[in-house]
mmCIF file of the C-alpha atoms, coordinates in Angstrom:
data_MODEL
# 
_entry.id   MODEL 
# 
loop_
_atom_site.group_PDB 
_atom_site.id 
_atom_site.type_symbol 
_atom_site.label_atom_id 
_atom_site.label_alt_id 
_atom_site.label_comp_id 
_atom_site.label_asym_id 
_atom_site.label_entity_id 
_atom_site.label_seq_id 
_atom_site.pdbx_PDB_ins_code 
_atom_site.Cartn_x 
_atom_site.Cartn_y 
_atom_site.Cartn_z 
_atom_site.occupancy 
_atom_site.B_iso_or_equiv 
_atom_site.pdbx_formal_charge 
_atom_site.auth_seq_id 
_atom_site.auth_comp_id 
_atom_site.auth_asym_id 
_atom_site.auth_atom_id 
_atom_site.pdbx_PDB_model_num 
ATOM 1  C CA . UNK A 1 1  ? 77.818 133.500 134.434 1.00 0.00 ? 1  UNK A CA 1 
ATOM 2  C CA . UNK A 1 2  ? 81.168 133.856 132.348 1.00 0.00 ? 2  UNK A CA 1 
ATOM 3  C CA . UNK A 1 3  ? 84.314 132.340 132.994 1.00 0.00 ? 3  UNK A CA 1 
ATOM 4  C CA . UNK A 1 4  ? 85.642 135.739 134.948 1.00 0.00 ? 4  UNK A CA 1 
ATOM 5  C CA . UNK A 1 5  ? 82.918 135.552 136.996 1.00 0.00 ? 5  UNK A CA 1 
ATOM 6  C CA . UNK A 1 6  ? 83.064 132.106 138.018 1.00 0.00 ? 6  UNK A CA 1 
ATOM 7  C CA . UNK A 1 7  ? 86.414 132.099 139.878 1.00 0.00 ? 7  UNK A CA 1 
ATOM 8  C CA . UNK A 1 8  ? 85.641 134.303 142.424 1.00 0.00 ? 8  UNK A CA 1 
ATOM 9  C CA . UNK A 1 9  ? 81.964 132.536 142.935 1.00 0.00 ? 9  UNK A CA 1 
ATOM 10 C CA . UNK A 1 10 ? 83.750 129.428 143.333 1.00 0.00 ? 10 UNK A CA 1 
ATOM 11 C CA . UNK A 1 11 ? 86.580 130.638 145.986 1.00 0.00 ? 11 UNK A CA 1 
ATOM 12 C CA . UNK A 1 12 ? 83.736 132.606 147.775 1.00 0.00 ? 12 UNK A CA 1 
ATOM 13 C CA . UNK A 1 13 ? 81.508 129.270 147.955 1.00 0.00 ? 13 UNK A CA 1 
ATOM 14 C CA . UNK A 1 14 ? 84.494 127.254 148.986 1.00 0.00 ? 14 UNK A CA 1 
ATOM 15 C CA . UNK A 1 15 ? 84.929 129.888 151.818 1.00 0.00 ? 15 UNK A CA 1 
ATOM 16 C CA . UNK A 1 16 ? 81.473 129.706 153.152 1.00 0.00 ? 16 UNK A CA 1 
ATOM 17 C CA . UNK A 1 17 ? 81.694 125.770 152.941 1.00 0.00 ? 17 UNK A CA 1 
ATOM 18 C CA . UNK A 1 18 ? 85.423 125.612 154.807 1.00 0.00 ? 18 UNK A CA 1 
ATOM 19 C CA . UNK A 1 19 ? 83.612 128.152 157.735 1.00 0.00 ? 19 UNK A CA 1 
ATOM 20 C CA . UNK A 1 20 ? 80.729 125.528 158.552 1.00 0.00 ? 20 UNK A CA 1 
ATOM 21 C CA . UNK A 1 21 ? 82.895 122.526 158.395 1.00 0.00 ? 21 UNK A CA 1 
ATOM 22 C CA . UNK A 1 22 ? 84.854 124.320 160.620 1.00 0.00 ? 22 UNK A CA 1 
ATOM 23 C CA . UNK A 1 23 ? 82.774 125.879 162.889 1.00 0.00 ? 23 UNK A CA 1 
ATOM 24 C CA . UNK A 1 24 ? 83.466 129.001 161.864 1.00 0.00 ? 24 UNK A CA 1 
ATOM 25 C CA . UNK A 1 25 ? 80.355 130.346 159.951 1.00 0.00 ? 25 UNK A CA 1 
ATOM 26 C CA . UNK A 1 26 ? 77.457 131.846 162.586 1.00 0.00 ? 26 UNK A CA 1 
ATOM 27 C CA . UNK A 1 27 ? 75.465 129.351 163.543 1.00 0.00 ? 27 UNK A CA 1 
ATOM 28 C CA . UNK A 1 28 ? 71.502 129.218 163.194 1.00 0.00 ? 28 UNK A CA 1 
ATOM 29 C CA . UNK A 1 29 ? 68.692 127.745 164.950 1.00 0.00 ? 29 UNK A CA 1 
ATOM 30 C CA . UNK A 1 30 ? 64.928 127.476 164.547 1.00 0.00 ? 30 UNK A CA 1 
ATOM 31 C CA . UNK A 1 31 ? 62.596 129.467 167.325 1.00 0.00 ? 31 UNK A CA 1 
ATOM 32 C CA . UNK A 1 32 ? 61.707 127.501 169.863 1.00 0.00 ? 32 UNK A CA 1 
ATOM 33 C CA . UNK A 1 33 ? 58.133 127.443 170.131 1.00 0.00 ? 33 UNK A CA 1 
ATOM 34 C CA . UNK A 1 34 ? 56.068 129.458 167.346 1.00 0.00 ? 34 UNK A CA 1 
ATOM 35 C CA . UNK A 1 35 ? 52.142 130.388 167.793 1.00 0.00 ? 35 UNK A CA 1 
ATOM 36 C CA . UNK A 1 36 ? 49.753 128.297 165.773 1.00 0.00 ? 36 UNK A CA 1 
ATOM 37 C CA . UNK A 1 37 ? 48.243 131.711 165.331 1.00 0.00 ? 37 UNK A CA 1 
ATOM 38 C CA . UNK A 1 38 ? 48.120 135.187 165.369 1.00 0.00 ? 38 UNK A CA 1 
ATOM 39 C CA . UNK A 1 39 ? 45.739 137.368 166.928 1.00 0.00 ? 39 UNK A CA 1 
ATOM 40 C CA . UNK A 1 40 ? 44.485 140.708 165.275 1.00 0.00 ? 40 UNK A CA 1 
ATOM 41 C CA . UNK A 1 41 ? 46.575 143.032 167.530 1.00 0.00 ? 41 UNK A CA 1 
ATOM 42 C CA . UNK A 1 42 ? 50.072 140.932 167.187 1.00 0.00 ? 42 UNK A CA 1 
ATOM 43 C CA . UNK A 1 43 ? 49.559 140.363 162.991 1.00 0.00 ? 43 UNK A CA 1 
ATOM 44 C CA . UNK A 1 44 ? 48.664 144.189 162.853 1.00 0.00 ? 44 UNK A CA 1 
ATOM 45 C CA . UNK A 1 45 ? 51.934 145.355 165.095 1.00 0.00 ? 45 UNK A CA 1 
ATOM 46 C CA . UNK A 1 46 ? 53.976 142.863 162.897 1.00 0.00 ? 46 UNK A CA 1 
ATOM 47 C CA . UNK A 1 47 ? 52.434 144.488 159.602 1.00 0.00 ? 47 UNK A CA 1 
ATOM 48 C CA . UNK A 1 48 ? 53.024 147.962 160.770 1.00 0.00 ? 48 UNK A CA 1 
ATOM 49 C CA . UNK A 1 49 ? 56.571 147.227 162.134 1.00 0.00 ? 49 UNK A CA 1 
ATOM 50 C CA . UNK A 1 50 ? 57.496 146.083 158.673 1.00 0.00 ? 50 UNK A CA 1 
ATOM 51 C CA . UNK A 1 51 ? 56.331 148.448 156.351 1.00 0.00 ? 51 UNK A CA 1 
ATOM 52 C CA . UNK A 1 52 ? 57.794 151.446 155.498 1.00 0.00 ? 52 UNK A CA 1 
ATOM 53 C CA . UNK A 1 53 ? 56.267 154.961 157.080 1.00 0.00 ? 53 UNK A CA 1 
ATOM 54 C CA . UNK A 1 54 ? 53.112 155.840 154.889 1.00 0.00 ? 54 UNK A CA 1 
ATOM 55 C CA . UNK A 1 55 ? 53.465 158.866 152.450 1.00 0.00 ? 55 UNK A CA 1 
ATOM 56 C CA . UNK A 1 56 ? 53.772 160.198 149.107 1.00 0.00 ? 56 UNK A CA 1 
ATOM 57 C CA . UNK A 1 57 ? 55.577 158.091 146.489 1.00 0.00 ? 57 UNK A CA 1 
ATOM 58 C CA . UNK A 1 58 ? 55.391 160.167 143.235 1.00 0.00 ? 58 UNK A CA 1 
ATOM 59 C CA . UNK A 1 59 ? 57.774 157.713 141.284 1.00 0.00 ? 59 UNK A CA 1 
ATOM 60 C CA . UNK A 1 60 ? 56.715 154.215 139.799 1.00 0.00 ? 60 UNK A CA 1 
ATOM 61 C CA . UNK A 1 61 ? 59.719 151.551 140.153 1.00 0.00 ? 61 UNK A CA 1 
ATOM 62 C CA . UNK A 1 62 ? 58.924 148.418 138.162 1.00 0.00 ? 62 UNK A CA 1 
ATOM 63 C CA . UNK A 1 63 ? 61.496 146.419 137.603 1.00 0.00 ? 63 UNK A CA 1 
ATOM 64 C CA . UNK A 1 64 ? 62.148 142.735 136.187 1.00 0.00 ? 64 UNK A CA 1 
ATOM 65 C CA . UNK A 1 65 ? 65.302 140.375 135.811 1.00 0.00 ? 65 UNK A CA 1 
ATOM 66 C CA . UNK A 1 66 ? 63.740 139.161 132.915 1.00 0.00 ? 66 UNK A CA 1 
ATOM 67 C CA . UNK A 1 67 ? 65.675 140.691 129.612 1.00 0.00 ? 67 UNK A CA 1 
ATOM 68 C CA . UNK A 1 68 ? 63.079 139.958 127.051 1.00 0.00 ? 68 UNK A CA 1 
ATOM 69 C CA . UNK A 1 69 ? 59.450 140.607 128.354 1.00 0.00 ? 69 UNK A CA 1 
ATOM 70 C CA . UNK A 1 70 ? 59.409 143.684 125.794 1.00 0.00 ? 70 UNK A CA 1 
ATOM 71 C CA . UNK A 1 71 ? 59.479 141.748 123.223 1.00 0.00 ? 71 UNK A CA 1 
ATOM 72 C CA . UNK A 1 72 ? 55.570 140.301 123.562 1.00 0.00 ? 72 UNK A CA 1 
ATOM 73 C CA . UNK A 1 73 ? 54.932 144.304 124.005 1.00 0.00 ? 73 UNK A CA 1 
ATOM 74 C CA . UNK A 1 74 ? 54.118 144.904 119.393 1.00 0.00 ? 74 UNK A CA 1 
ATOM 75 C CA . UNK A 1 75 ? 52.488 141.590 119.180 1.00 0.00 ? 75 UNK A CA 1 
ATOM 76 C CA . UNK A 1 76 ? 49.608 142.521 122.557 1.00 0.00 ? 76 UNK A CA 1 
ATOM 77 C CA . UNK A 1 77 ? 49.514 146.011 120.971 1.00 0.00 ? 77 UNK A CA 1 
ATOM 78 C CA . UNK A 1 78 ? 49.001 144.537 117.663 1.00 0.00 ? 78 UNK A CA 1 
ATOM 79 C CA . UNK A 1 79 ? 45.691 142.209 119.238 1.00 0.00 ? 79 UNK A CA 1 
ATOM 80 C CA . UNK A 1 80 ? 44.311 143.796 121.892 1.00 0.00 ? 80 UNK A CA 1 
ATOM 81 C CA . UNK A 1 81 ? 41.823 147.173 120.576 1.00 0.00 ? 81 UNK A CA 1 
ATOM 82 C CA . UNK A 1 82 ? 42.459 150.299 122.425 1.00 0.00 ? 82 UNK A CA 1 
ATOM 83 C CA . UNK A 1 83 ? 40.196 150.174 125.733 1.00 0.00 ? 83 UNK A CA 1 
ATOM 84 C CA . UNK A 1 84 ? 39.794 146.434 125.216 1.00 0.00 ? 84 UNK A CA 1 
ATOM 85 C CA . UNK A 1 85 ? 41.444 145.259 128.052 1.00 0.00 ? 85 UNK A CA 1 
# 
């Protein structure tokens, strides 16, 4: 993080600290009571409940934070024979 980038981090974080001391910031709580287990019916509603609608996705999207995986890409092409993996 550069040095432009830090100010408003900091005033943001201040913020956010100021708002809980303060009583400001929303507060949260753990559940109550949570099951020691799920059945087969209530772990396949949550599955289905959070997954997106099935259907055609025609378009791979792989993507990484990491800036220099490439790099390892000439020397694995370099060792590895064609249909050897």
């Amino acid at each position: 993080m550069n040095s432009m980038q830090r100010g408003p981090f900091r005033a943001v974080l201040l913020l956010i600290i100021l708002a809980g001391l303060l009583g400001l910031a929303p507060a949260f709580k753990a559940a109550d009571t949570l099951p020691s287990q799920l059945g087969d019916v209530e772990f396949w509603k949550m599955v289905t409940d959070f997954s997106e609608p099935d259907g055609p996705f025609p378009y791979e999207n792989f993507v990484s934070n990491e800036i220099s995986y490439q790099n390892a890409i000439p020397e694995v092409k370099r060792i590895v024979q064609p249909g050897g993996v």
